[in-house]
N, C-alpha and C positions, 0 to 999 in steps of 0.2 A: 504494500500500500504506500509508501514512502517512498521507492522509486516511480510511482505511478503520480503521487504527488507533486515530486520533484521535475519528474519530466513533464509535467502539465504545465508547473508553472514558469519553467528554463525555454518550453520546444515548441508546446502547442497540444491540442485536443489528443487527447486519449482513449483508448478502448482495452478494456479487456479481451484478454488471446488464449487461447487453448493451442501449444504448437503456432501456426501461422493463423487459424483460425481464430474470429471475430467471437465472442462468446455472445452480443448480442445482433440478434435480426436484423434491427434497425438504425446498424452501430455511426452508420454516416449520418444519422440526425442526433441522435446520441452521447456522439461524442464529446468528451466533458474538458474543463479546465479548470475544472472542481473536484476531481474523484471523491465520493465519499464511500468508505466498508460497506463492503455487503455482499451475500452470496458469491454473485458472477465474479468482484473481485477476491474472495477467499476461493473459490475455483479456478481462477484463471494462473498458467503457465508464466504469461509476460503478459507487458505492455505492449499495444499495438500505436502506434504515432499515423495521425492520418495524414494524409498529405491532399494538395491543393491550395484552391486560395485562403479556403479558411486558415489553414493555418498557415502560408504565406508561405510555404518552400514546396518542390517537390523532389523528387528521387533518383536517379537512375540506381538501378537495381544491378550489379554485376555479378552474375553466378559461376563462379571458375568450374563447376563440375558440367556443366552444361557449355563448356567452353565461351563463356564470355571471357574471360581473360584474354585472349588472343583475338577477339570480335574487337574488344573495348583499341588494343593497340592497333586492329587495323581504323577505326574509325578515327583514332588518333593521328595516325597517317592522313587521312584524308582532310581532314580538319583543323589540326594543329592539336598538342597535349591538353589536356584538362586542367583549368588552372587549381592550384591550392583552396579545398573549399573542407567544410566537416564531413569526414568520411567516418564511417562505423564498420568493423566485421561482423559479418554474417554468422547467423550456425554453422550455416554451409560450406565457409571457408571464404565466401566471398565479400566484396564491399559494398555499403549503402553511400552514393557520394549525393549531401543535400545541395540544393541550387534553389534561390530566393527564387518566388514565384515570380515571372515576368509581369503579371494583370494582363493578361488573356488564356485564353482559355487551356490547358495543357492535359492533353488525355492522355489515358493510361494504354499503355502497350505492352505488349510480351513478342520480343524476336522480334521489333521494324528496324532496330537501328542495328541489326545482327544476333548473331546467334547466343543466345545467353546473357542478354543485354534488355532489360526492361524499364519503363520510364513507369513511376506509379506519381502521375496527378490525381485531376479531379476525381474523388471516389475509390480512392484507393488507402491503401495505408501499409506499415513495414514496422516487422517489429525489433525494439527497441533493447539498444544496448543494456545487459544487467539480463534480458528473459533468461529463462531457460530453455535448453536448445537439444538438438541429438549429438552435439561436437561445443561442452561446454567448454571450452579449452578456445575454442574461438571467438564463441561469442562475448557480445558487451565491448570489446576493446575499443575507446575512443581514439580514432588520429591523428594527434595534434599536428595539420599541416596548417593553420592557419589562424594566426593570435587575436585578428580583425574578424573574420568570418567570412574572407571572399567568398564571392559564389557567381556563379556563371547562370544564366541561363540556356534553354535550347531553343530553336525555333524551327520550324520545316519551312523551306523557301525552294520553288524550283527544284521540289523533290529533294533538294539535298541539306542535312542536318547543318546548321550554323549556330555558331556560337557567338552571342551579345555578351560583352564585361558586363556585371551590376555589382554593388557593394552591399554589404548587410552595414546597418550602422553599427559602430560600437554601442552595447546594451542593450541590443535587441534580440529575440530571442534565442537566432542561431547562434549568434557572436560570445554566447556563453559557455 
């Protein structure tokens, strides 16, 4: 309950997670920046962080077991490196890299930007460093690559992925 707390009021709305699973139905209206005790969260595995505008960031997802690791460097190629922004490991072995929400509209996708590589915006959500996982050994590790909180966002232009600078301010809620 305390890290569900803490990341509520550091990150952004919250949900209870069973595994990657949402423990409630309705979890995208739901979602709280208030947790308080109760059942679903005395049930629940981890915390789930939603992403979109509500909460002002969203995701790329990178799964090295599903070979995004090697998607992520080719798009890098293509595009230029990812700049320094709050990244998270995964259960999975992989990374969550957050990026300040642009203000339009940014959907969730599985495999557009390559293989093992998911963007979770509007209506989605990822769960959060501290859960419990099937590889707790990975999970929760914060990556200090950035003191400020830069963050990039993406946009699709002429089919191909581009990358905008944006800055998080200092004291807002990724920059913590």
């Amino acid at each position: 309950m305390n890290a569900a707390r803490d990341l509520a009021a550091g990150v952004g709305p919250v949900i209870p997670v069973k595994g990657k699973a949402p423990l409630w139905k309705d979890w995208t209206t739901r979602a709280t920046s208030d947790p308080v005790p109760g059942p679903d969260w005395e049930g629940a595995t981890g915390v789930g962080l939603v992403t979109g505008a509500r909460a002002g960031y969203f995701v790329l997802d990178v799964d090295t077991e599903k070979g995004g690791g090697e998607a992520l460097q080719e798009l890098e190629r293509q595009i230029g490196a990812l700049p320094p922004t709050w990244t998270t490991c995964t259960g999975g072995g992989g990374r969550h890299y957050f990026f300040m929400h642009p203000g339009f509209l940014v959907r969730g996708s599985a495999g557009r930007l390559g293989r093992g590589l998911d963007v979770r915006g509007e209506g989605g959500q990822v769960v959060a460093p501290g859960s419990r996982s099937r590889h707790p050994q990975r999970q929760g590790r914060t990556i200090p690559t950035c003191s400020t909180g830069c963050a990039h966002t993406w946009r699709r232009s002429r089919g191909q992925c581009l990358v905008r600078a944006g800055t998080i301010r200092p004291g807002s809620r990724l920059s913590r």
